[in-house]
N, C-alpha and C positions, 0 to 999 in steps of 0.2 A: 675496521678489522674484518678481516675476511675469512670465510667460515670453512673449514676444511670437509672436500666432499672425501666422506671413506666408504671403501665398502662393506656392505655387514650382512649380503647374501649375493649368492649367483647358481645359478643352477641353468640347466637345460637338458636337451640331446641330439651328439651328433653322431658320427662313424664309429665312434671310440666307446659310446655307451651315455651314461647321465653324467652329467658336467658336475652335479653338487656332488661337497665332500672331497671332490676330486678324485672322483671313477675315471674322467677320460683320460684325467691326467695318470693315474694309475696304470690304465690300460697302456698308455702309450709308451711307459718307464718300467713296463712289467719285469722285465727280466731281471731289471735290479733290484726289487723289491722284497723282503722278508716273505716268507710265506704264508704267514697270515694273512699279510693283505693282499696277497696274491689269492688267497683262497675267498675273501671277501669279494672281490675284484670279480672274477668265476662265478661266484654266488648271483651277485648283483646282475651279472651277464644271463643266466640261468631261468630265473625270473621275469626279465626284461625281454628276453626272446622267448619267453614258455617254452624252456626245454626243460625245467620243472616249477613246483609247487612245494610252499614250503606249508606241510600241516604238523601238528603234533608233533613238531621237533625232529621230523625227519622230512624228506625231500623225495617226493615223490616225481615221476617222471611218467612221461606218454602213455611209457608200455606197462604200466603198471607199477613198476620198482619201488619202495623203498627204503633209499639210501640217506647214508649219516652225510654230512658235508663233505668230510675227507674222501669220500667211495664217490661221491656226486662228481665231484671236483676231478678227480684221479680218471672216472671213464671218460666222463664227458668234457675234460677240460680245453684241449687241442681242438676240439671243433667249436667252442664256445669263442673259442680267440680266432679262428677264420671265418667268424660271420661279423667281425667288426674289420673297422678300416677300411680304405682302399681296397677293392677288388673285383670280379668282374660283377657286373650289375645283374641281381637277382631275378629270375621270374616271376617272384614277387610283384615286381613294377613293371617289369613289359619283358618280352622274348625278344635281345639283342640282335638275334639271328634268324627273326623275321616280325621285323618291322610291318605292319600291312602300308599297304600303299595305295594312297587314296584316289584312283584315276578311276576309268571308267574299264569295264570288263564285262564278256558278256559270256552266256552261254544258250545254242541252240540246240534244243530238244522239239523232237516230230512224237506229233501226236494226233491222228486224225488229220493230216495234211497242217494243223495247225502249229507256231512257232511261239514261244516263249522265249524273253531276252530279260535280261536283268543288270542295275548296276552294281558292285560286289560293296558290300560296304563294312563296314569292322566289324569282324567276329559274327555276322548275321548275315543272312539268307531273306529273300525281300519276306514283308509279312503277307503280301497279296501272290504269295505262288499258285496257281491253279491247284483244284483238289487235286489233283489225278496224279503228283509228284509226292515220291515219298522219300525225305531225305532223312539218310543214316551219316550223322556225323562221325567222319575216322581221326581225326585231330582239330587241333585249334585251327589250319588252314586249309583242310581237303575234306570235305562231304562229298557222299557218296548220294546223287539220286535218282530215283528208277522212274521213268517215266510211261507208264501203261507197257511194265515187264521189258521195258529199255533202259538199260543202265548206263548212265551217264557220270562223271568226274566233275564237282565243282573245286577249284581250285583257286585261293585267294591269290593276289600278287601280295606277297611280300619281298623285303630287300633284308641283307642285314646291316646293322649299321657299322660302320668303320671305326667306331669309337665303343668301347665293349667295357671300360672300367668305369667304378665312380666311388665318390665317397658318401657312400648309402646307407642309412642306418643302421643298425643291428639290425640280421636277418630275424624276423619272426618276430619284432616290435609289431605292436599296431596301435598306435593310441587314440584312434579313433575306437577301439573297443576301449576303453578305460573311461568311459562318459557317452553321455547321451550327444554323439558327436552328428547325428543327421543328416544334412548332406554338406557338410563343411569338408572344404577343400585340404587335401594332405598341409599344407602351410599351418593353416588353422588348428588343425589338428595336433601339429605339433607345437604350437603357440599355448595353447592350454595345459598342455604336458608339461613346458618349459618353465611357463612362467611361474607355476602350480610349484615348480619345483626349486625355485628359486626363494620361492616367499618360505616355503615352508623349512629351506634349508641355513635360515637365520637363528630356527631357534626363537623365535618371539614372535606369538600370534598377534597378526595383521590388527585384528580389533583391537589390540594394545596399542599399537602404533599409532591407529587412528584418531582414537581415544587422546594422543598428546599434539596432535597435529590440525590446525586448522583446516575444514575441507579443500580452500582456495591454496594452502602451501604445500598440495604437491603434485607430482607431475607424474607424464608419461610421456614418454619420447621414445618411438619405436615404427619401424619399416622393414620391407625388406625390398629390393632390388629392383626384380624383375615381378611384382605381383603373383596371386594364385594361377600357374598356367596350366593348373591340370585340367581334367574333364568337369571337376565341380565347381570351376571359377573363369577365368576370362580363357582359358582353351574351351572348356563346353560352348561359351558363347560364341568362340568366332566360328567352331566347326559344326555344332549341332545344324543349321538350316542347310547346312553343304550337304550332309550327309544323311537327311532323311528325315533326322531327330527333333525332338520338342526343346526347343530354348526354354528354359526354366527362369523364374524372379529371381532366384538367388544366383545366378549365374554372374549376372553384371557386377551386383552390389557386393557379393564376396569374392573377386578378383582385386579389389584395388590395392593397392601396397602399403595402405595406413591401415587394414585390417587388423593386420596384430595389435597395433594399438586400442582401436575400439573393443575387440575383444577383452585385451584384459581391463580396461574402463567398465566395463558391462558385465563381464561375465564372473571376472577373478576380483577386482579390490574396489569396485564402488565406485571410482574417485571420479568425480566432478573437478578437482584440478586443471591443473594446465596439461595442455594436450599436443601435443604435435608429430608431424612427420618429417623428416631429412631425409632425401635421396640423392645416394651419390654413388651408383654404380659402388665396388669394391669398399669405399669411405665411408658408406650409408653408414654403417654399427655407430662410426667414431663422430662423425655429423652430429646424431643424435647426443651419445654421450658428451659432446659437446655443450650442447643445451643443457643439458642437467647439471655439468658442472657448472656453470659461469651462470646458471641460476640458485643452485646451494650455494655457491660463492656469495655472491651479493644478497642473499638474505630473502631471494624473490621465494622461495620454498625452501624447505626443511627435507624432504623427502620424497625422492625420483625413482621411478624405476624404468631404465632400459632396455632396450629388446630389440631383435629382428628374429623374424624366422621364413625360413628360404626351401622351398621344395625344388628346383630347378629340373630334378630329371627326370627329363621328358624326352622323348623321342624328337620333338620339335627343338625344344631348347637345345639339345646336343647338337643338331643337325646346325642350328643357327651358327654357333659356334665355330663348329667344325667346318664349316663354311667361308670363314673368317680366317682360317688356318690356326685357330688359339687353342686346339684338342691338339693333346696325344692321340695317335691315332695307334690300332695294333700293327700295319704295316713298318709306320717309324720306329716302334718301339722294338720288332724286330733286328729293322735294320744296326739299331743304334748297340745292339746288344750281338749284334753279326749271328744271330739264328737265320735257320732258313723260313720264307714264307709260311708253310707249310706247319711252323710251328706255332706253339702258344705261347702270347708272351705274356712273362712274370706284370700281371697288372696290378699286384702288390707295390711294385716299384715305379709306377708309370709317372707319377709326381718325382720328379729330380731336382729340385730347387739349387743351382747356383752350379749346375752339374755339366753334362752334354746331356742335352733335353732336347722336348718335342714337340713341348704344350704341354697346357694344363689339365688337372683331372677336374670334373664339376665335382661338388659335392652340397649335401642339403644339411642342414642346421638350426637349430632356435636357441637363441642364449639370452638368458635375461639377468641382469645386477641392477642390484637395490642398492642403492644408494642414502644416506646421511647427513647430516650437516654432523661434525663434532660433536654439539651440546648434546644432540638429541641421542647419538648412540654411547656415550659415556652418562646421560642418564636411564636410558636402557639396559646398558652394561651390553651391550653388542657386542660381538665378535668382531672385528676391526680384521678384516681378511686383507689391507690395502690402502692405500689412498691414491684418488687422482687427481693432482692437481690443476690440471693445465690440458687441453686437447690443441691442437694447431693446427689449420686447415687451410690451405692457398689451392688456387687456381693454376692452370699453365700458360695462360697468357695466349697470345695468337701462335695460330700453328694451321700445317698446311691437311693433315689428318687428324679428325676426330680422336682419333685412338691412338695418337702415337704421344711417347712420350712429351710428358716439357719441362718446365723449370721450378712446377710450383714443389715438388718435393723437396730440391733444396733447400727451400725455406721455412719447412714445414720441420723436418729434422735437425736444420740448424739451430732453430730457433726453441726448441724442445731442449734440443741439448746448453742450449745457453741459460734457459730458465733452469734445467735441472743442475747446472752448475752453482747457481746460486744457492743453491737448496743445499747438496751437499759437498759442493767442493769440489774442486777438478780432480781432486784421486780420488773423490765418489765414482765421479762420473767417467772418468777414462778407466779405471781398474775396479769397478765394483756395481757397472751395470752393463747387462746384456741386450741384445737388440733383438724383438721378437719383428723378422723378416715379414713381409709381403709374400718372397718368394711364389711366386707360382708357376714356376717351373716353364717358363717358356725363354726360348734364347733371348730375346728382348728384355726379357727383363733381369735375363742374369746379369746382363752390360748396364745397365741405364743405374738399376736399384742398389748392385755395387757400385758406382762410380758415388752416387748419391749418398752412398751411408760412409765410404770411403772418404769423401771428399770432407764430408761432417767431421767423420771422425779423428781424423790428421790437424784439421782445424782445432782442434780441441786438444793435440795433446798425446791423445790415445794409441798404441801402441797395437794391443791385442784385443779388441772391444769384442766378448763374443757372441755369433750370430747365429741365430736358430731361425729354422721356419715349419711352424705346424702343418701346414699346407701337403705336406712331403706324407701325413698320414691322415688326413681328415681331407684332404681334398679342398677344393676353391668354392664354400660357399655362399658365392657373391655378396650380398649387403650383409650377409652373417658373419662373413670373417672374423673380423674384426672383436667380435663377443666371444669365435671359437677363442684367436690369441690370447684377449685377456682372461679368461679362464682358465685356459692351459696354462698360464703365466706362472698363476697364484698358485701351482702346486710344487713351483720351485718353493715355495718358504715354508711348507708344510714338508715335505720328503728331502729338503736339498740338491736335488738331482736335476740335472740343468740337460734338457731333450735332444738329442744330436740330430744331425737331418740323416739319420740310416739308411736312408735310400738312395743318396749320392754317396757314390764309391769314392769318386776326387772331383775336385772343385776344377771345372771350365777354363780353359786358356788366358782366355778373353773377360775373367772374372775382375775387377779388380779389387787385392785383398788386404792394401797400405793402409794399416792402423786396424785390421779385423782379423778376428780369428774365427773362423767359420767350422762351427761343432759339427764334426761328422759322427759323432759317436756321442752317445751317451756318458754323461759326465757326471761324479759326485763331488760338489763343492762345498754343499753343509747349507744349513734351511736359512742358516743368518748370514753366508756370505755376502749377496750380493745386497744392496738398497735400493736398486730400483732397477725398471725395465724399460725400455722405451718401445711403443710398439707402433708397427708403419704399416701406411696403405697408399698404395699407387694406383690410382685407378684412372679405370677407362673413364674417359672423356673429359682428362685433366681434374678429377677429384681427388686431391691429394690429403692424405692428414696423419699427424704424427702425437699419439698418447704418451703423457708422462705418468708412469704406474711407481709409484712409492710401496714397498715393502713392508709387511705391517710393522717393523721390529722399528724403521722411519718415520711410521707413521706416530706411533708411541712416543717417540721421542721427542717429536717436535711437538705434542697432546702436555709432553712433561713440562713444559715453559708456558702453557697456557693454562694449567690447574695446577693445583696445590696438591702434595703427597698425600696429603688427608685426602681429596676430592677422587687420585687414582684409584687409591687402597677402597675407597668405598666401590667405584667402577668394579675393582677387579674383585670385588666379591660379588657383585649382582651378577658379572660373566659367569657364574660358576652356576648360576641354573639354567642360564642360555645355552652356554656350549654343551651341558647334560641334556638339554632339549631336543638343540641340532644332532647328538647324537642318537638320540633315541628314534629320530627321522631317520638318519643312514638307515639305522639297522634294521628298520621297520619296513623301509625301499626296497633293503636287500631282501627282504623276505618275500616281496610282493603283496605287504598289505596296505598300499597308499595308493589311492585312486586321487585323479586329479580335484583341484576344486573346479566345479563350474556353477556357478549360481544363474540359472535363467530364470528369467521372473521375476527375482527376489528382489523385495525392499525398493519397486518401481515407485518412485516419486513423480507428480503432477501438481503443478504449480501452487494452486492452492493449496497445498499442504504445507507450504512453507510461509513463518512466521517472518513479515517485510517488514522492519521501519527504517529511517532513515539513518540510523544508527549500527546496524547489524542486521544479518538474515541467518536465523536458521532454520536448520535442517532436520527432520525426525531421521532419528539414527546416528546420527552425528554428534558428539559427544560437546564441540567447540563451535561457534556459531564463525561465521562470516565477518569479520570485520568493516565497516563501511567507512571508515577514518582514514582515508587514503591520501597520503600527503602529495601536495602542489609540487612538482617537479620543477616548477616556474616559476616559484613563487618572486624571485627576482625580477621578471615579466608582467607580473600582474599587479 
């Protein structure tokens, strides 16, 4: 009997705000939304960017103010919503419009017949300049310096970059201030925030869980894409000796891409469990979530929690990219919209998924969902936000470009669709689930990813299947996607409102749309319409995989043929402290008074502390020991 994995937390943060409770989902559906939760939404945004503080029941602000909610909300609400999403990339993380450029530059100044030359290096002036220079900085790239009452002009080379949008986090987050974050790289940093946020957004503290769970049953499965490339992770390392700078010890060892996982192993939930990484360009998230289902499945764990988190914008990383021709760039997006050069263009809109497009927008991310077997969250009385049954994941077989399309999505979506047929039925499945798109908005993949979901979906039946893609407002971020979709997913069953892609005006010539209906607009269908969702990833270097997301109203039901009314009715009264929990978290979030967990130090085990026989090992701290009665897989062999 195979054991249903659900889900019973998720949280994070990407362009849109913190994923638990479904803020991003909010954020993205605001306009339809009641105004309450639009003002919670605002609130949560408020606190998350320090544009206020919430003390003594009012809400203070920078300059001093304060204001009730509704006064908070009212002035500052319109700016609160253009520092999320899609848009041009903040000074914050680097000046778009000068790049420094790392070549060699020099400058000559006389002084006593003598000559001084230098090579320019980021943001700094060499540290061995002759006394006899006295430099007055006038910006980030022009100091001024006077060489014995001879004024001379240093000037950095910068470029700007052709690619100016991204999907960046809320302007004025920093979650490296929310813990003793040291020199951990932005990834990590939002790795601790995410996961922190995820655990806590279930409703049922961690040492409860653990307390019913063997150490060895449960897992962590989490990556992200491309590693830490900023200056405190594998970018410090490759650039520091080039440029002057001291390579640092943590430089190496906190760049590698299973970092999120050891972090939250170490820092967030203890676990000595099973551990791993999947990397699969674009498919990473669902790779992973792969492993945790088909190990809650067969009974190898009880309880998973998945993750990636993805800082990608980087002057290099875009560059990389962009290089590739897979950026929007602002010239195309001009063109595509017939402005003149000369203008600025709407970088709101620069993701067009399934549209006339240009490329993709990057964007950075960290999502993490907790995972359950059945037994264990109906004797918790969890919140059952979902279930997944099933992840699918094929290859593209031989091909003459790395990067270009192949065949494995075919099979990875057909076969998704065929299992979730069985589940509920072919008018489940052609009239009662929607397709959470790839979409990343380059012409390539408008052609390839329609024909693919097109071809699925005629197969089956399906008439008007319809298609959404987050991407269009959170941006492409890489091994994180995948976590952005399914979380954005989950707040169709909570609000009803199913996301249109509003940033395509009309769907591409060249699209094809036989058996799909492609949501351009924001759609109300009701929290219980749909049963389930399938959600896709096409990635570079033929990593393909396709999720089957169950509904939680699905999930229940198929819960109801494996317990007795008596065993529900008891379930759904233990719910009724959890989901008062979880909510007591929202509201606490919105206020600004939850700081991440980070445990360093804490509860470090060394071998001798634990109690060995041949029988079982445990563990101080650990409520359940190790079981050592591990059955022969072979016993027909031996």
């Amino acid at each position: 009997m195979a054991r249903l994995p659900v889900i019973v937390g998720f949280g994070g943060i990407n362009s849109a705000g913190r994923t638990s409770s479904h803020q991003a989902y909010r954020r993205i559906v605001f306009d339809l939304l009641p105004s309450s939760i639009q003002q919670d939404v605002l609130l949560d945004l408020a606190t998350l960017t320090n544009m206020a503080e919430h003390k003594n029941g009012l809400w203070h602000t920078p300059s001093g103010e304060a204001l009730d909610a509704e006064t908070l909300v009212d002035s500052i609400g319109e700016e609160l919503l253009a520092r999320t999403l899609i848009r041009r990339i903040h000074p914050s993380l680097f000046d778009v419009d000068h790049v420094t450029i790392h070549k060699a530059a020099s400058l000559q100044a006389s002084s006593n017949e003598e000559h001084f030359s230098f090579r320019a290096k980021t943001r700094s002036l060499p540290k061995n300049k002759p006394s006899n220079w006295k430099v007055t900085p006038v910006s980030d790239t022009i100091s001024e310096i006077t060489v014995d009452g001879t004024l001379e002009t240093f000037v950095k080379d910068t470029k700007p970059l052709a690619v100016k949008a991204a999907g960046q986090l809320p302007t004025g987050f920093d979650a490296g201030k929310l813990y003793q974050s040291r020199n951990h790289p932005r990834g990590l940093q939002m790795t601790v925030y995410g996961a922190s946020d995820a655990i806590k957004s279930s409703g049922i503290d961690w040492e409860l869980i653990r307390s019913k769970v063997s150490p060895d049953k449960m897992a962590v499965y989490a990556a992200n894409s491309i590693g830490q490339m900023d200056d405190l992770g594998f970018g410090g390392m490759l650039k520091s000796a080039l440029m002057g700078k001291r390579t640092t010890s943590k430089h190496l060892p906190l760049g590698y891409a299973q970092m999120p996982a050891d972090f939250v192993n170490a820092y967030l939930l203890g676990s000595i469990g099973n551990v791993g990484t999947a990397i699969g360009a674009c498919a990473t998230y669902f790779f992973n979530l792969e492993r945790a289902v088909d190990g809650i499945k067969s009974g190898k764990f009880r309880v998973a929690m998945v993750g990636g988190s993805d800082a990608p914008i980087t002057p290099e990383i875009i560059e990389g990219f962009r290089t590739m021709g897979a950026l929007a760039e602002d010239v195309s997006l001009l063109a595509l919209d017939k402005l003149s050069q000369h203008d600025e263009p709407d970088h709101t809109r620069s993701c067009r998924p399934f549209a006339e497009n240009c490329g993709f927008t990057i964007g950075e991310s960290s999502q993490w969902t907790l995972l359950m077997d059945d037994e264990l969250a109906v004797e918790l009385g969890a919140q059952i936000f979902g279930a997944i049954p099933a992840v699918f994941s094929h290859a593209d077989g031989h091909k003459k470009s790395i990067s270009a399309p192949g065949v494995g999505n075919y099979l990875t979506m057909s076969k998704a669709m065929a299992y979730l047929e069985n589940i509920i039925g072919n008018e489940g499945l052609t009239k009662r689930t929607f397709v959470q798109a790839h979409g990343t908005s380059t012409p390539q993949n408008r052609i390839t990813e329609s024909h693919v979901l097109s071809k699925a979906a005629t197969s089956f039946g399906a008439t008007e299947m319809p298609v959404v893609a987050m991407k269009a407002f959170l941006g492409h971020s890489q091994g994180t996607a995948g976590g952005d979709q399914l979380h954005l997913s989950l707040g169709v069953w909570q609000d009803g409102i199913l996301p249109g892609i509003t940033t395509s005006k009309a769907i591409a010539d060249d699209v094809y749309q036989d058996g799909l209906k492609f949501q351009l607009k924001h759609e109300h269908y009701g929290a219980e319409y749909f049963d389930a969702a399938l959600l896709n990833s096409k990635g570079f270097g033929g990593n393909n995989a396709t999720a089957v997301l169950l509904s939680p109203q699905q999930a229940m039901k198929m819960l109801s043929k494996r317990y007795s009314a008596e065993q529900l009715a008891d379930y759904q009264q233990r719910k009724v402290a959890v989901v008062e929990s979880a909510t007591e978290y929202n509201q606490a979030a919105i206020r600004g008074e939850v700081l991440p967990t980070y445990k360093f130090g804490f509860n470090v085990l060394g071998g001798e502390e634990l109690d060995i026989t041949n029988q079982r090992i445990t563990l101080p701290g650990y409520d359940l020991p190790v079981d050592l009665h591990i059955d022969n897989d072979f016993d027909d062999l031996t």
